[in-house]
Every structure is written in structure tokens, then in C-alpha cells.
N, C-alpha and C positions, 0 to 999 in steps of 0.2 A: 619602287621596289626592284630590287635584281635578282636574278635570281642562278639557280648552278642543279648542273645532272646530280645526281644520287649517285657515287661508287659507278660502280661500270652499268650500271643501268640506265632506260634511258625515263627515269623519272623525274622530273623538273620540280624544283623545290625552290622557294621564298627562302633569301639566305638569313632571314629572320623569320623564327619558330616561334609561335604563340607558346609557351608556357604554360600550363593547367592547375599544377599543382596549390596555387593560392585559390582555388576555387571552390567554397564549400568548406575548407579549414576555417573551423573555429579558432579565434583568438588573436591569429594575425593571418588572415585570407580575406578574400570577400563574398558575398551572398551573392543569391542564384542572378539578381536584377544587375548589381555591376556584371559580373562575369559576360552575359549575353552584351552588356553597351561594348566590354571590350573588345569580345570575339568581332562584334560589326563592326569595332573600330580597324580593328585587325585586319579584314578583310576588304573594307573600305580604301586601306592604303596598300592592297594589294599581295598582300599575307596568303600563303594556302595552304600551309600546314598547322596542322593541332597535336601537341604534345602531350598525351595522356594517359597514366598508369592505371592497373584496377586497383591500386591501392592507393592516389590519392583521397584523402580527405573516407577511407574507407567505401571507395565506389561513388561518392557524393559528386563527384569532380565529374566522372563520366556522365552520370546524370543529369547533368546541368548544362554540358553539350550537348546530350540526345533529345532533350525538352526544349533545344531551339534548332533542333536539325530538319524540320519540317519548314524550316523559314530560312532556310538556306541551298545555294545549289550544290547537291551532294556532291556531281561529280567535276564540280572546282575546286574541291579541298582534298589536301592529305591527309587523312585520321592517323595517326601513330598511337596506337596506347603499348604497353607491358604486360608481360608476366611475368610469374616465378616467386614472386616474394610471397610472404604469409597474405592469403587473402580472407582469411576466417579461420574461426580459433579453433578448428581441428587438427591434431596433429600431419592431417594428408594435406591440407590447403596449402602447398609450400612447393616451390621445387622445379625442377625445369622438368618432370617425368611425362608421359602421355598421360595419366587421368586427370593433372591438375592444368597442361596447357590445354586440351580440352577444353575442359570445366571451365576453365578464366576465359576461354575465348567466346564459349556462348553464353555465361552470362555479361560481358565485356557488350557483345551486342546487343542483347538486351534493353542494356544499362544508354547505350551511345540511340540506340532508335535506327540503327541501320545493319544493311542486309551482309556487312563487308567490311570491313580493317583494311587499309592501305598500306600500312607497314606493322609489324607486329613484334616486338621485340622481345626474347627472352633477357627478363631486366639485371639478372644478376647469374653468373655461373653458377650450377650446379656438381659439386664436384662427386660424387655418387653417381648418379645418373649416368649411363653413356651414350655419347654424343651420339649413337647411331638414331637412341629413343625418340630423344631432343627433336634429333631434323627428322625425323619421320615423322614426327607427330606432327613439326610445320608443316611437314612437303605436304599432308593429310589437308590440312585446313585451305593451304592453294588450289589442292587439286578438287575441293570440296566448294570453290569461289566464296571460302568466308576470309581469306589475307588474302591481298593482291602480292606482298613481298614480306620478306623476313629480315631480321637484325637483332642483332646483339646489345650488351651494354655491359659496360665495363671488363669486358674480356681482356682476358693477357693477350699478347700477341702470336704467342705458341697455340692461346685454343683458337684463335681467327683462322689460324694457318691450319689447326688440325681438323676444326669446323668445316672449311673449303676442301681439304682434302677430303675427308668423308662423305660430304655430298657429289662428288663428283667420282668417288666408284662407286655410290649405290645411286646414281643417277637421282637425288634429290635439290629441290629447291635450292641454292646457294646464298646467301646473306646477302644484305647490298648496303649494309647500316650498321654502323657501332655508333654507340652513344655513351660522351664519357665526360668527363670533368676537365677542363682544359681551358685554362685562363693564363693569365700574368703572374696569378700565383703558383698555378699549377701544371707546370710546363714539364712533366718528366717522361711522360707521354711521347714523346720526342725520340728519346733513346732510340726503343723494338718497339715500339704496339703502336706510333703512326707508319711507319715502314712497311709493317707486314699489313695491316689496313689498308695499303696503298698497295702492293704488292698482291692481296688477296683481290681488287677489287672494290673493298670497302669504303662508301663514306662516311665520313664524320657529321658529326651534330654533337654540338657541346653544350652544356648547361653551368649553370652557374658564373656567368663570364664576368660577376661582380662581385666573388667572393663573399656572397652571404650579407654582402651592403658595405664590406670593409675598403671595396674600391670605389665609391661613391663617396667617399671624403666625410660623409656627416660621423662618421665616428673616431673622428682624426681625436688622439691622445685618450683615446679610451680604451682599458686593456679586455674589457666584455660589455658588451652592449648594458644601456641602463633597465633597471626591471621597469616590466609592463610594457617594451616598445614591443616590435613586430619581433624584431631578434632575439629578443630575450628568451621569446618563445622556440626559435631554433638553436637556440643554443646547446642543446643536447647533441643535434647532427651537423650544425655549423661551426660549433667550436672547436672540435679538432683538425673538420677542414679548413679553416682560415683564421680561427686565433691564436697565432705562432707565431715565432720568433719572422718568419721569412715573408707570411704575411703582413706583419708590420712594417716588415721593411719593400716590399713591392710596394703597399699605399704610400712609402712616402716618397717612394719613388714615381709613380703615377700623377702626385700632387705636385711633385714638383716638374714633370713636363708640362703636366696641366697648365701651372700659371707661367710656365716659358710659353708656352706655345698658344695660350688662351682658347683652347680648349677643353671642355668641361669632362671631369676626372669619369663619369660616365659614359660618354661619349668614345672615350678611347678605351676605356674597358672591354666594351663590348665591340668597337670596330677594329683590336687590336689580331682577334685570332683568322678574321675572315681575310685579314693580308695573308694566312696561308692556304693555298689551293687545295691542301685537303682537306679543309673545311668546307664540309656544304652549305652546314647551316649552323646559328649561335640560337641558342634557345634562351626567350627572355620571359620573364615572370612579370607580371604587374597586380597589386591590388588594389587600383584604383585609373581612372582612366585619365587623370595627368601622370601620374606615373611610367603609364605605360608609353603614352608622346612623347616623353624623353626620352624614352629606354630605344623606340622605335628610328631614333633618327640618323642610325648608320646604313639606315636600308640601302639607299641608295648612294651612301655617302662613305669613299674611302680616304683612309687617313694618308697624308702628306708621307710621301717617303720618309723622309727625311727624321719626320715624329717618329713613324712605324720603328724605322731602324734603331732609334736610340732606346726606344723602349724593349727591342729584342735583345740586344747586347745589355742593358743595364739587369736585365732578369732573366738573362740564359742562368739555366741551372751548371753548378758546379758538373763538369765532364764526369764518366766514368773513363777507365783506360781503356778499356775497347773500346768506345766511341770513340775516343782522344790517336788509337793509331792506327783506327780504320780508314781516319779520316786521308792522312798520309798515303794510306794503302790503294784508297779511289784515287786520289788523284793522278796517281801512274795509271790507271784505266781512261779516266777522262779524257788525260790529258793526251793519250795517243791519239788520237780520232779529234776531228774538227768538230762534229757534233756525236750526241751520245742521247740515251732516252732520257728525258731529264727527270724521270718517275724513280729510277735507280739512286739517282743521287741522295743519299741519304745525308746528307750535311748541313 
């Protein structure tokens, strides 16, 4: 395993995330006995983060790591869970406000069997709320020793920016973590919100770096998964992230480096985002423990330049014009000076 600091922090993270979400989902997840073989597998290969929301599998998920967290060295691991999304069918369970990060955070512990969250993330913007609420309700739980650190997820790059400015004149917590969707298919991320992420300090952790299973090949010439697999069942939240026109055509572009380069279409899915440095960490899912030995085998292992490169240029996203004559515009900056911080370069 290798591994990479967290955003300007000096937290060290496994640049492979155990995944949670298949844990305790009925229908296509797994039960409590695999989950624990994986987590030890996980850990066994040197893994030290866990990715966990309070809303997988409705709380089930957390459970299921806190029922083996006595049989584990707490402080070798990262716990990451969330909040903010509905976690019970009040209309108040919702939201990034202080009574419901609160509320999700002590029963989050509960639920996990430990004293403390490593990373804590608000999982979806709140656009009501104001950010002042938000991070004082974090800076509350730091300064309370129930989060070690704070992070986002899926934020624009104007709230990253306006996030870090606001903690830093009411002297709060500062974020050290976005968490967002970022694959081969899903590169637009690129433009402003890895920029300002990098710029604010942030790092990344990506999810989904297999497109829902559609970069895994097994569903090559299929336009939706067949009823009764695993997908079928995601297909409510997977199908507009990856069954499109542009996801079809990334798979067939992935399959075919694949069998140029004989490397398995999995394999470079997942080792494809950690060729960028501001990637900390690729979050992988498994529901089963040969699945998850595949998924696990970029840890240590990066892709051939030469791969890497063809599959960046063959599934750059279409430019916008301001990226397209900014790029013109840095390079008179660059190029004046023999070296330049290379964290500015946005290219």
C-alpha cells in the first residue's frame, strides 16, 4: 500500500479507501460476516481508512463497523463517516444546520462503538443554512474531541473557497477533505472545484472510480444492467451517473486500452485518477472478498505513463472558453520564470 497526506494537513491516508456502502444493503450488498472478512482484508493489505455515511444501508453500515471495532487497533485507522442527508423521516433529520450535524454526530458514534470520527464530512451542501452555522457546528465537535478533522462533499468550488474563508475570520476548524465523483467518466471536476480544492488546501477522495460497474467491461453492449444483478438495484442512482451517451463511450474506450495494453479494464479504472496528485485517495466498494482483491490491486501499483496518458487525452472533457484561453494566458506567467509553484498550474 502507499499511501499520500490529506489536503494540507498532516494526515496520512491509504491511497485506497475501503468503501462501506455495500455493507448491510439489502438486495445487492453484503451481510455483517463478509463486511468484517473484508474490512480484515482491507486492513491486512495495509488499508487505514473507512468510508462511512449515516445514511448507508440506513445506519446498518455503521453498525457493522462498530460491532468489529473492539477487534481492531482504533488508532491505525481513519473513520470517515457523513452527514446532512435525510437520516430519519422527520422533516428536521436533514441538512447541514447545528441540531441535525449534532444529532448525526452522536448517534454516528453510537452506531461506529467509538469515542471519535477522524474525518467527518458534511455529505451534501446545504443551501439554506449559512456556512457560518455549518462550521461552527464542526469547529463544536473538534473542540468537543468527538472529529479529529472536517470535509466536505461534493461542493462547488466557490463554497470550498467561501467555506475556507469563513473559517478563517471566525477563527474555525478549516476543511481538509472534499469528496466527490471523479473518474474517466466523470472528469469535469477539472475545470474550478479541483483548482480551488487545491488552492484552498483540500484533498480529494473520489468514489465511484468504476462507473456504477460500467468500466469493469462485464456490461459491454448493454444499454441497462439486466434485472435482478447488483446494478439493477442501483439503477435509480446509477443510471444518470453512468448510463449515457459519454459513459458508453469512455467503456469503450477503457476496453480498448485494456486489450492494447493487457491490462484489466478494472485495474486502470481505478489506478487511472491516482496518476493526479490531487488525489489522496480512490474509494473502492466490494461485496464480496474476491471482488474486492481485484479492486485492491492499484495500491501499490501505478499505471505506465504512457497508458495513463492515452487515456487522459482520449476522455478529456470537451473545454469550456475560459479554460480554453486561460490556458494561453498562464503560459506568459510560466513561462517567464524557470520554475513556478506547480499547485497554480491549472492545466
Amino acid at each position: 500500500m502507499k499511501y499520500r497526506y490529506l489536503g494540507s494537513s498532516g494526515l496520512l491516508m491509504s491511497r485506497i479507501t475501503l468503501g462501506t456502502m455495500t455493507f448491510g444493503a439489502p438486495d445487492w450488498g453484503c451481510d455483517e460476516k463478509v463486511s468484517h472478512a473484508i474490512i480484515q482484508k482491507y486492513i491486512e493489505a495495509g488499508g487505514n481508512t473507512l468510508d462511512i455515511a449515516d445514511i448507508y444501508a440506513g445506519g446498518r453500515s455503521e453498525e457493522i463497523v462498530g460491532n468489529l471495532m473492539p477487534e481492531l487497533n482504533r488508532d491505525g485507522l481513519i473513520i470517515a463517516s457523513k452527514c446532512s442527508l435525510p437520516s430519519g423521516p422527520a422533516i428536521t433529520q436533514f441538512g447541514a444546520n447545528r441540531k441535525q450535524i449534532i444529532s448525526s454526530c452522536e448517534k454516528s458514534l453510537k452506531r461506529l462503538k467509538t469515542d471519535y470520527i477522524d474525518l467527518y464530512h458534511v455529505h451534501v451542501p446545504d443551501p439554506i443554512t449559512p456556512f457560518e452555522e455549518t462550521l461552527r457546528a464542526m469547529d463544536d465537535l473538534v473542540r468537543q474531541g468527538k472529529v479529529r478533522y472536517t470535509g466536505s462533499s461534493m461542493f462547488f468550488g466557490w463554497q470550498l473557497t467561501k467555506a475556507q474563508g469563513v473559517s478563517a475570520k471566525y477563527n474555525l476548524e478549516k476543511m481538509i477533505a472534499g469528496q466527490y465523483i471523479y473518474s474517466l467518466i466523470h472528469r469535469e471536476l477539472e475545470r474550478e472545484t479541483m483548482p480551488a480544492a487545491v488552492d484552498a488546501g483540500i484533498g480529494i477522495t473520489c468514489f465511484s472510480p468504476l462507473g456504477g460497474g460500467l468500466l469493469t467491461g462485464k456490461y459491454q453492449g448493454q444499454e441497462k444492467p439486466k434485472p435482478g444483478t447488483r446494478a439493477s438495484f442501483r439503477t435509480e442512482v446509477d443510471g444518470p451517473r453512468f448510463w449515457h451517451p459519454r459513459g458508453y463511450k469512455t467503456a469503450e474506450i477503457v476496453a480498448d486500452v485494456s486489450k492494447k495494453s493487457g491490462i484489466p479494464m478494472v485495474k486502470l479504472a481505478i489506478a487511472w485518477p491516482l496518476g493526479r496528485k490531487f488525489v489522496t485517495s480512490v474509494i473502492i466498494g466490494a461485496k464480496n472478498v474476491d471482488q474486492f482483491e481485484k479492486n485492491m490491486e492499484p495500491a501499490d501499483w501505478d499505471l505506465p505513463k504512457e497508458v495513463w496518458d492515452e487515456l487522459e487525452e482520449r476522455t478529456r472533457p470537451e473545454e469550456e472558453y475560459l479554460n480554453w484561453y486561460n490556458k494561453f494566458n498562464y503560459d506568459r506567467f510560466f513561462n517567464a520564470s524557470e520554475f513556478h509553484d506547480v499547485e497554480v498550474d491549472l492545466i
